[in-house]
N, C-alpha and C positions, 0 to 999 in steps of 0.2 A: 378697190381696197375693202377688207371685212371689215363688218361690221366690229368696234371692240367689245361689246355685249357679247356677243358669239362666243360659245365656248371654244376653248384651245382644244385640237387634237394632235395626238402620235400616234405614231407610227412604231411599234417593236417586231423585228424576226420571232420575235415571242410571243406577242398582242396582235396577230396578223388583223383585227379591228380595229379601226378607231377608238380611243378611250379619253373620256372626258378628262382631264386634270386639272378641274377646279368644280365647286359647285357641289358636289358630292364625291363621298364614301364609296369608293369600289373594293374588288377583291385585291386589286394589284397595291390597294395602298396596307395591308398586310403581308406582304411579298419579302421584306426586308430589304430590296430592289431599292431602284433609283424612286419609284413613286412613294416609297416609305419613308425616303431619306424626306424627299421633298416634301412631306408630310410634317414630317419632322420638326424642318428648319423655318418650314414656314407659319405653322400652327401652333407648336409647342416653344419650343426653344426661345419667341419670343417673348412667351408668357411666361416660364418658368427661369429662366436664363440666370445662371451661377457657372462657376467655375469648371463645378465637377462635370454638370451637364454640357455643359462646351467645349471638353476635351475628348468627346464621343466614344466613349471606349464601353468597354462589353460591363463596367461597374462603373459607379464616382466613387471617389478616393477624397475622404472625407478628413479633416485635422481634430481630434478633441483635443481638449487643453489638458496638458499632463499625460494625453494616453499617445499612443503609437498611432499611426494612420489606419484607417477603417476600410475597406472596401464593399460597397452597398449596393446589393441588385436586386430587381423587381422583375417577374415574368407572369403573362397568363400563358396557358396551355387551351386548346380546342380542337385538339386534334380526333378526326374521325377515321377510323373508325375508333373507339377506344383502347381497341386491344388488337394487337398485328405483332408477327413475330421477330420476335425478341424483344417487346416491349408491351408498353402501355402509359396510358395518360399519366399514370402516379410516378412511375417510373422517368420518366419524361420530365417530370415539374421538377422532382428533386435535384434528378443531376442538370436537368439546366440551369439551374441558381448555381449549385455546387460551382459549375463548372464557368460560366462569368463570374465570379466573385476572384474564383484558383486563375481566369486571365489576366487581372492585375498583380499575378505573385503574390497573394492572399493565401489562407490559408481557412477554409472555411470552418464556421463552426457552429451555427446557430440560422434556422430557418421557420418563419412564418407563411403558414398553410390558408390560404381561402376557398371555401367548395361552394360553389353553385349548382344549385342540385333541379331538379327535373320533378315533379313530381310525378308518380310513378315509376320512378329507378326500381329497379330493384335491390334490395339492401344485401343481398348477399355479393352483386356487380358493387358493390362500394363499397366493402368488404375487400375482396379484392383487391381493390385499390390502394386502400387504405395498407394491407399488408403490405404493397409491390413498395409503396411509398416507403414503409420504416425500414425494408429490407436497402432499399435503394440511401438511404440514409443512414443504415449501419456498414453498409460498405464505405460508403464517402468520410466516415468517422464526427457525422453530425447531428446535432439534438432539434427535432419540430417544436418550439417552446412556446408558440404562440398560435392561435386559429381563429376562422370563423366561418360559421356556417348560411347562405340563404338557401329557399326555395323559392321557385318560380312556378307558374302557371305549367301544365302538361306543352309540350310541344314548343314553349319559350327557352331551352335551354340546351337541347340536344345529350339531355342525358346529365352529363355534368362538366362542368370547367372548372380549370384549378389556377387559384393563382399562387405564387410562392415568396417571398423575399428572402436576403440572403445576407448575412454578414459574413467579415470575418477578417482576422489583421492581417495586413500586410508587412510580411516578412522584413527586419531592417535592412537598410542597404540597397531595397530594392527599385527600382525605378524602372518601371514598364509601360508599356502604352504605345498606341497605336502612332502618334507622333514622332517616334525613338528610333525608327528603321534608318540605318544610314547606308549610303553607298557601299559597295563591296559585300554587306552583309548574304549570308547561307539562307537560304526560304525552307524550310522541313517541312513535312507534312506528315502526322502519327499513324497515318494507313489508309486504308481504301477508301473511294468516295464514291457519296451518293448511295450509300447502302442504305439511309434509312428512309429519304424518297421514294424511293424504289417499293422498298419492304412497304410500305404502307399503302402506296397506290393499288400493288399486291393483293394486300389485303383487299380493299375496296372491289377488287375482282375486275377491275378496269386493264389490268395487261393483256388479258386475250388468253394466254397461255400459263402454264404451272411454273411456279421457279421456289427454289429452295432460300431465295436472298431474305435475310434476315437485320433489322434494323441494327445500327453499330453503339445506340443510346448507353451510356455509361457515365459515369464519375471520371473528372479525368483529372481531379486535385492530388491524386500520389502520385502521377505523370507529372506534373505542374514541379510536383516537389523532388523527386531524382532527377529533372531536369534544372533548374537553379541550383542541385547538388553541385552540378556536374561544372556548370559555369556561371562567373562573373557577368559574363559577357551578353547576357538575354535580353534581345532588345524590344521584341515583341511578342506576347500569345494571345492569339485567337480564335477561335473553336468558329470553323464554320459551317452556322448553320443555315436559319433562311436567308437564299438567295445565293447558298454557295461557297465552292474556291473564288470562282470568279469575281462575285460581289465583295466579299472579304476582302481580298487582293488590292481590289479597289479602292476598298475606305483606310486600308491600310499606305496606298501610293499616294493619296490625298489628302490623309492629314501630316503624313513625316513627308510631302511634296518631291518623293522621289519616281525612279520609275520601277518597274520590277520587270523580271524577265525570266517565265517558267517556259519548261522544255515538253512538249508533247508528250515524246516516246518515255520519259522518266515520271508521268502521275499516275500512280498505281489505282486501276481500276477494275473491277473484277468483270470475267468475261460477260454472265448475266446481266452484271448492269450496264455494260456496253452494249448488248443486244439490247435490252429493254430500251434503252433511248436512242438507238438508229433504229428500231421500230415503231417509236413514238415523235420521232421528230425531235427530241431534249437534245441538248448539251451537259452532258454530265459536269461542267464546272459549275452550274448551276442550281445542282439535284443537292438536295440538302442534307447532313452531315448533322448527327446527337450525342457522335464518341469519338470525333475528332479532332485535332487539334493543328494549329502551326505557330511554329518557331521560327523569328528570325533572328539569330544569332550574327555576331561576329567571326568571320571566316577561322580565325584561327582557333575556337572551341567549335566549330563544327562535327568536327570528328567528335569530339567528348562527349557532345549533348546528342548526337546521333549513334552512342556506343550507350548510352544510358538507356535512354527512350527504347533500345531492343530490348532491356533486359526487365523493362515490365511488362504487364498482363496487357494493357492497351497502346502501348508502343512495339511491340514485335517487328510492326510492319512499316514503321517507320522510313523515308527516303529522303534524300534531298531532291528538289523540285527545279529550284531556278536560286536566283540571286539579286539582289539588290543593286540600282545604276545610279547614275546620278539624272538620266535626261532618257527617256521623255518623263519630266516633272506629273506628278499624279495621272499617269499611265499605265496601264497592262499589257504587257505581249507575250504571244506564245509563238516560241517557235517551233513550227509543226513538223509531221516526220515526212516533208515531203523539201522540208528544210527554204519554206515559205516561211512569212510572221505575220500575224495576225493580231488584231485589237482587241482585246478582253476587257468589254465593255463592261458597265455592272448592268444585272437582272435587271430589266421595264416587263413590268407588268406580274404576272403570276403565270406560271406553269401549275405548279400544284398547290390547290389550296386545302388547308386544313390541315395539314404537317404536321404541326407542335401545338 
């Protein structure tokens, strides 16, 4: 019998070592993986524990008295390298608040900036930044109203990190969240995955060879809103990024306790980024996602919210994926083009660190 002193270990297809899960801070417990979750629920949630935070979704949805309901998000950004194509850090922070605020049917509008700065940045790289931020923020249709600035020691910062917050109300009538997925419901997915994974690693010069793939990071709140155009019927949005379709899927079958059930041959994946992860060993459900989105509607506005989502600039590529069961209860399968099924586990450990 162990020792119970002894630290706990796993085992992931993904973490091929041992990895401590207690005791210390690793890379995996930023993964948005299962080690994050469990991070989560065991460190935070019982110290902070309210409603909104216990409904786990991409914002809390907040009541003031007299006003509409709120939707409220918090992000840091670390991602290295800074800049990789079709994006950047500034870029990144913005539309990721934008775009958890826009998954609760919110409607954003007002974001606070925090920079951590490096010293010896250089001011024209934060510049830069600075521009990619308000460009990215007059797309999204929102105002930076608040900020603040540290520096730290040379070498303590990697240059700089951002952190963002995010309001914005939520549309009336509206009622979304990751608990609301019911049986029979349509799973959509806004386009390709794994594209900004990919792009970044890319960058970092770690693929081995040249590839044109480009990060998918965007605003995805006027997608948010032609899609509630179009139907009643939305019973979940989820932008997924670290940790995945897969991870997503997951937190989505276990808090509304259904199961879900996507099709292999129908997730649109671009040819590079299926060469880049069968030559890195990845699973593209788990390569992470900064301009994408999922919808799980009610089967009979499927079509409607899938004839929307084509006719904007970040749905084009929109498809439907899989569908909503009632059993296996907080479960993932895929059924593959070999017309086998498989378990789509959520992400242990980290594959890539430093993403967002």
């Amino acid at each position: 019998m162990s020792n119970t002193n002894e630290p706990v270990y796993i085992e992931s297809a993904f973490c091929p070592m041992p990895i401590r899960d207690r005791g210390y801070v690793i890379m995996g417990h930023g993964s948005g993986g299962k080690l994050a979750h469990d991070l989560i629920a065991a460190r935070f949630l019982p110290a902070f524990d309210n409603e909104a935070l216990r409904a786990g979704n991409d914002a809390g949805i907040v009541q003031m008295v007299g006003c509409t309901s709120l939707a409220i998000s918090t992000d840091s950004h670390v991602v290295s390298p800074l800049f990789f194509p079709g994006g950047d850090i500034g870029k990144l922070a913005v539309c990721g608040t934008v775009n958890d605020v826009a998954m609760m049917g919110a409607q954003p509008a007002y974001l606070t900036a925090g920079f951590i700065l490096e010293e010896g940045l250089e001011i024209g790289l934060l510049e830069k930044v600075v521009e990619s931020m308000q460009a990215a923020a007059a797309e999204a249709g929102v105002q930076i109203v608040a900020g603040d600035t540290k520096v730290v020691e040379r070498g303590k910062a990697d240059g700089i990190y951002i952190n963002t917050a995010g309001v914005g109300m939520v549309l009336p009538a509206t009622d979304i969240g990751g608990a609301k997925a019911k049986p029979g419901d349509v799973v959509i997915v806004s386009g390709t995955l794994g594209d900004h994974g990919i792009a970044v690693l890319g960058a970092r010069g770690e693929l081995g060879f040249e590839t044109d793939i480009e990060s998918d990071v965007a605003p995805l709140n006027h997608l948010v809103m032609a899609i509630l155009e179009a139907s009643d019927n939305v019973h979940v949005l989820r932008d997924p990024t670290r940790g995945g379709l897969g991870t997503t899927l997951n937190e989505i079958a276990q808090q509304s306790q259904v199961g879900i059930t996507i099709h292999e041959h129908k997730l649109p994946i671009r040819a590079a980024v299926r060469a880049a992860c069968e030559m890195l060993g990845f699973d593209p459900l788990y390569i992470a996602n900064e301009g994408k989105l999922l919808a799980i509607v009610a089967p009979e506005d499927a079509d409607a919210v899938l004839a929307a989502m084509r006719q904007t600039r970040y749905g084009e590529e929109a498809v439907i994926i899989g569908e909503v069961t009632a059993v296996p209860q907080g479960r993932v399968l895929q059924k593959t083009s070999f017309g086998s099924t498989r378990i789509v586990d959520m992400l242990m450990g980290e594959m890539l660190p430093r993403i967002c």
